[in-house]
N, C-alpha and C positions, 0 to 999 in steps of 0.2 A: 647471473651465472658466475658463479668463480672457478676460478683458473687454478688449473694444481700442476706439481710435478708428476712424473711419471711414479718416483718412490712414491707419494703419497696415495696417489691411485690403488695401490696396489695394496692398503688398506680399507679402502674404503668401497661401500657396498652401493650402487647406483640403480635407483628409482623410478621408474617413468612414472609421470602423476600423469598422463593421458592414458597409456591402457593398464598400469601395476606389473609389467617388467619390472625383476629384480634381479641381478647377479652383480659380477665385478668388472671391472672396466675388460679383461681377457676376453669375456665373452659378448660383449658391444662391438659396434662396429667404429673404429680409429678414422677419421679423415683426415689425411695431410694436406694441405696447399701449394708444398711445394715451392717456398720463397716469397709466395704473393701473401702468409701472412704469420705472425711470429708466434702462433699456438694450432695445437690439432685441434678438431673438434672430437667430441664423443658423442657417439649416435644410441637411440635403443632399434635391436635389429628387427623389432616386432614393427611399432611406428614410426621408428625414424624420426622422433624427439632427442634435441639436442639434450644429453644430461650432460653435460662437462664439458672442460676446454684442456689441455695440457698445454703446460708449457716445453716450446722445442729445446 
């Protein structure tokens, strides 16, 4: 899994290889942690496969 910035996300077109979800990170769903860890995760909203990490 690699880690991006927010700007780079915001080129880049995101995947699920479990069900073939495609769009942009805008439209996934963002998890923050909330201090307990130093990146978000990126969700697909259909399976809820991680596709991404941001960095906070």
């Amino acid at each position: 899994m690699e880690v991006f910035t927010s700007q780079q996300l915001n080129y880049i077109s995101l995947i699920s290889s479990r069900c073939g979800w495609s769009d942009t990170v805008d439209k996934a769903i963002v998890i923050d942690f909330y201090g307990l860890s130093e990146v978000k995760e990126v969700h697909c909203p259909q399976c809820d496969a991680q596709l991404a990490a941001l960095r906070k």
